[in-house]
Structure formats: structure tokens, C-alpha cells
C-alpha positions as CSV (number, residue, x, y, z in Angstrom):
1,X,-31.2,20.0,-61.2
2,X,-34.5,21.2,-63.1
3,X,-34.4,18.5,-65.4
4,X,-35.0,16.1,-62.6
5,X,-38.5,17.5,-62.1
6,X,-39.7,18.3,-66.0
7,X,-38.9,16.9,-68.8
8,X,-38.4,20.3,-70.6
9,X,-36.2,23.3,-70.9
10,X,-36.7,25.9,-68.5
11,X,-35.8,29.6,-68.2
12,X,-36.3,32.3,-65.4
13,X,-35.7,35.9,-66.6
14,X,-37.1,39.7,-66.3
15,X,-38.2,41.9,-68.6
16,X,-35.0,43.4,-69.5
17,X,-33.8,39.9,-70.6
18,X,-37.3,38.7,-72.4
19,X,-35.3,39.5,-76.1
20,X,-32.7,37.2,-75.2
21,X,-35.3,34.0,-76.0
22,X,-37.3,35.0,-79.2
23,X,-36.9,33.1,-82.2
24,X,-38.4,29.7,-81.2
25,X,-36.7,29.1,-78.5
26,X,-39.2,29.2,-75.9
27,X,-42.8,27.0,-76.4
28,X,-44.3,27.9,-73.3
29,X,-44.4,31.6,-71.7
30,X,-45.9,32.1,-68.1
31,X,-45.9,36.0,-68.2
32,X,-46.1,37.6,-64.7
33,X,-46.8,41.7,-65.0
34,X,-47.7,44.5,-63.1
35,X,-51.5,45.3,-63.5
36,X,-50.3,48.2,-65.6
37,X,-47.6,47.3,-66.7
38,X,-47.7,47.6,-71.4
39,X,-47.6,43.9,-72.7
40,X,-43.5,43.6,-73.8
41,X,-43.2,43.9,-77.6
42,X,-40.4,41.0,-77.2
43,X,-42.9,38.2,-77.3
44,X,-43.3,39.3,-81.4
45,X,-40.0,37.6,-82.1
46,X,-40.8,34.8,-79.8
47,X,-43.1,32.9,-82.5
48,X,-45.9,30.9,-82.2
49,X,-45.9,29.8,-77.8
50,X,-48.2,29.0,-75.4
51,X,-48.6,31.7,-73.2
52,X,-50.8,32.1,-69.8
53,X,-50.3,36.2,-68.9
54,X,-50.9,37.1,-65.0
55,X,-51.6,40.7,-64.1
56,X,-50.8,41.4,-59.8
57,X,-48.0,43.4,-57.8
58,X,-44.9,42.0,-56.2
59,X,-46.1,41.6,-52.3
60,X,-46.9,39.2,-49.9
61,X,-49.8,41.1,-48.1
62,X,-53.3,43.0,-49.1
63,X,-51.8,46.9,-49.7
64,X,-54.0,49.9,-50.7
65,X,-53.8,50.3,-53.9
66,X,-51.8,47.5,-55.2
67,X,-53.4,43.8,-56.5
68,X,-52.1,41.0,-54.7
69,X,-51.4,37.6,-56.4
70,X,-54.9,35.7,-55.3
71,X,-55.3,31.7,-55.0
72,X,-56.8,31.9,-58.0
73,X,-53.5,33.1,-59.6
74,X,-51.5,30.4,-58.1
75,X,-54.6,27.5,-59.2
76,X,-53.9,29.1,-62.8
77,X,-50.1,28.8,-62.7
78,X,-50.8,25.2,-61.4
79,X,-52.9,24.3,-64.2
80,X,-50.4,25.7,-66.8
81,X,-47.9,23.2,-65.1
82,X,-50.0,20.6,-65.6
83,X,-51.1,20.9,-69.0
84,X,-47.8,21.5,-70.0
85,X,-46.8,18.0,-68.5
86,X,-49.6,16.7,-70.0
87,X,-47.9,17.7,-73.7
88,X,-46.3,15.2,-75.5
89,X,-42.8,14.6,-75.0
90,X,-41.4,16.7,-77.5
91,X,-39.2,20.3,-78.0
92,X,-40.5,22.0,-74.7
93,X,-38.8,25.3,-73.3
94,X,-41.3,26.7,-70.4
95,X,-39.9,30.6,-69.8
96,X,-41.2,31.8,-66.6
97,X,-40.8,36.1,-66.0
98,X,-41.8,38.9,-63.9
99,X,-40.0,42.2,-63.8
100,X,-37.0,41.2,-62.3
101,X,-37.3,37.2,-62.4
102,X,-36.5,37.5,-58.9
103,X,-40.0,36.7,-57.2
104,X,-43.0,36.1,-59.1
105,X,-41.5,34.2,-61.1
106,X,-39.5,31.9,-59.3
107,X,-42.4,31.2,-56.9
108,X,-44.2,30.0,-60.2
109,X,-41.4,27.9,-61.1
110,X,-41.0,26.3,-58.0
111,X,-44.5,25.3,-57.4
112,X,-44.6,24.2,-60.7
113,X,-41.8,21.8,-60.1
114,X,-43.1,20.6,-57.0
115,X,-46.1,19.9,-58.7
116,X,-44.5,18.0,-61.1
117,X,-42.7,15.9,-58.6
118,X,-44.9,15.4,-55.0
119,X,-42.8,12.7,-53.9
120,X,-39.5,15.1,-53.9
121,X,-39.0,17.3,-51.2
122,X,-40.0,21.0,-52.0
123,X,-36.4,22.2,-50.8
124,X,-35.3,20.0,-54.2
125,X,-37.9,22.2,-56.0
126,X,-36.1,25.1,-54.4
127,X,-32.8,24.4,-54.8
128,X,-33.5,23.2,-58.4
129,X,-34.8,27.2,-59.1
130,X,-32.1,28.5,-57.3
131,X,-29.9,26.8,-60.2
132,X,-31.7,28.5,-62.6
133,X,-31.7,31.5,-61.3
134,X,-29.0,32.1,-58.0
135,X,-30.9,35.6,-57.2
136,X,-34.4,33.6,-56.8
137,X,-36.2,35.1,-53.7
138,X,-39.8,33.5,-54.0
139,X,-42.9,35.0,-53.3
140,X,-44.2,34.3,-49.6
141,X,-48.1,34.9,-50.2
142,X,-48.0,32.9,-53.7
143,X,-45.5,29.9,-52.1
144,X,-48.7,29.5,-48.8
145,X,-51.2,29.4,-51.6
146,X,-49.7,26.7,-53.7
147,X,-48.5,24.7,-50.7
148,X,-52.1,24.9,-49.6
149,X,-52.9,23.7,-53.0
150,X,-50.5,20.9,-53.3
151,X,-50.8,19.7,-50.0
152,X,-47.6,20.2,-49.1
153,X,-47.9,20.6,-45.4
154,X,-45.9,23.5,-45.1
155,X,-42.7,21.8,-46.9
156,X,-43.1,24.8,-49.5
157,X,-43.2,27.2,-47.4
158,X,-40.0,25.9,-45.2
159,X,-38.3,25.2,-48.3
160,X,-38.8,29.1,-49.3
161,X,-38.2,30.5,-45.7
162,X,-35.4,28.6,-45.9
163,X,-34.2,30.3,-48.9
164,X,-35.2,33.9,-48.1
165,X,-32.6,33.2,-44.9
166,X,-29.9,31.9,-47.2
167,X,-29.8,34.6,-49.1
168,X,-30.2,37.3,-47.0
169,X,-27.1,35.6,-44.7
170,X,-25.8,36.0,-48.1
171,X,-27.0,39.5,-49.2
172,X,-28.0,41.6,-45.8
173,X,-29.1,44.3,-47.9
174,X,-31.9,42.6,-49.4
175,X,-33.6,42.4,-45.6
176,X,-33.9,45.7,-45.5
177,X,-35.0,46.0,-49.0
178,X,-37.8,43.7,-48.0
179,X,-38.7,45.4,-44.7
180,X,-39.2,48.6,-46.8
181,X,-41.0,46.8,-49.4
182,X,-43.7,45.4,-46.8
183,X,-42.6,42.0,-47.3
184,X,-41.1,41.5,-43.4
185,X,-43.1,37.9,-43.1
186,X,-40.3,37.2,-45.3
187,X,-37.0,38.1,-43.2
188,X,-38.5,38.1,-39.3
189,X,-35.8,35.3,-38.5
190,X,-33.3,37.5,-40.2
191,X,-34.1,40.9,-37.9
192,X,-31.8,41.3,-35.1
């Protein structure tokens, strides 16, 4: 359970859903885009937030033509974690998003909580996300970053491996989405 790690709200969500939370709901916004992607107009109803923006695409590996998330990214997210822990107790709600909260964003959210918590195993940050939201598939490249970060040893990185097999026991088609996608690193033990 999320509220194990933080003690604040927390929200994963896409675009599409981003209109769902304005009106004070949300004090915190970690904002994951496309690099040229327009800025969503929802965030006018949000009220006054916190809000760190990120601009890189969806994939694990350098690609012509695309931005890859960077450590630098992941050091940024980090530090929005910890700032936001940092905050007096009070009426938090961190929203996390990318285009599809599928990815991005629940790589952001699961570092952060495994930030917030070292002592708990990552596959408790993981499984906490996975609550949040059930169709979490975190990013590879940004989950070896912040593991590096964290120290983690590679527990982050089992713990998302570990999820990118559950679900794609779960969901097959999502394998081959993510072979065609260049993201294979992230289903090899899943390829017959």
C-alpha cells in the first residue's frame, strides 16, 4: 500500500485523465511529456501546485531521433521526491503522468517510493504502484538509473523485471508490443 511509503496522496494517470484532478486536488505534479508534446491546458484548473515538467520519449535505449530519459532526469525526479518529503506534514497529493501513465510515470513513482523507504524492498515499492495503477509497466533505462542512484543493488531492477514478466504472463500482447517498440531488454525472459 502507497501510503506505507509517503505520507501523502498519490495519483498515476495519462493525459487523457489529467482533467479528472484539477480543482485543488493535487499539490504536487511531476509532468512527464514528449519533447514535443503542447503543455496540457488541464493543469489551468489544477490551481496553485508544485510542478517539476520532464521533456524525453518512452524507450529504454539511445534511438535516432528520439531523446532518451538521461540520469540527470531520474537525479531530478529524485530530488522532487525528496523535497516533497521534506514538506511539512500537511494536505499533500503528488500526481505523477506521462501519456499513458503506463511507463514514465510509474518508473517515477516507484523510485520515488523506494527512495522514500530504503529499508523496504523495491518489489514493495513495485507492488505498491502496481495498486495504484494495475497497467504499471515501468521504464527499464529510468528503473537502472535510479537503482544506480539509490544504491539499490539491482533490487529495482529485479523488482521491475519482475513485473514486466507478471504482466506480460498476464497480457502476451504487450511482449510484442514491446519488441516492436524497441524495448525487448524488457521481455527477453518472456520470448519463446
Amino acid at each position: 500500500m502507497a501510503s506505507d511509503f509517503v505520507p501523502f496522496g498519490l495519483t498515476v494517470c495519462g493525459i487523457e485523465e489529467l482533467c479528472d484532478f484539477g480543482g485543488g486536488k493535487v499539490s504536487h505534479v511531476l509532468s512527464i511529456l514528449d519533447p514535443d508534446h503542447p503543455e496540457p491546458t488541464a493543469f489551468g484548473d489544477y490551481g496553485e501546485h508544485e510542478r517539476l515538467e520532464l521533456r524525453f520519449h518512452d524507450i529504454i535505449d539511445p534511438t535516432r531521433g528520439q531523446i532518451a530519459p538521461q540520469k540527470a532526469d531520474v537525479e531530478r525526479i529524485l530530488a522532487f521526491g525528496r523535497d516533497l518529503l521534506a514538506e511539512p506534514v500537511g494536505c499533500r497529493h503528488l500526481l505523477v503522468h506521462c501519456h499513458a501513465g503506463i511507463s514514465r510515470s510509474t518508473a517515477a513513482l516507484t523510485m520515488i517510493l523506494a527512495q522514500a523507504r530504503p529499508e523496504r524492498p523495491a518489489a514493495d515499492a513495485m507492488a505498491a504502484v502496481a495498486g495504484i495503477r494495475a497497467k504499471a509497466w515501468p521504464n527499464l533505462r529510468m528503473i537502472e538509473f535510479a537503482d544506480d542512484l539509490l544504491g539499490r543493488k539491482g533490487d529495482l531492477v529485479a523488482a521491475a523485471r519482475q513485473r514486466h514478466h507478471t504482466l506480460g504472463k498476464q497480457r502476451p500482447e504487450l511482449v510484442q508490443f514491446m519488441i516492436d517498440n524497441g524495448r525487448i531488454r524488457e521481455v527477453e525472459d518472456l520470448i519463446d
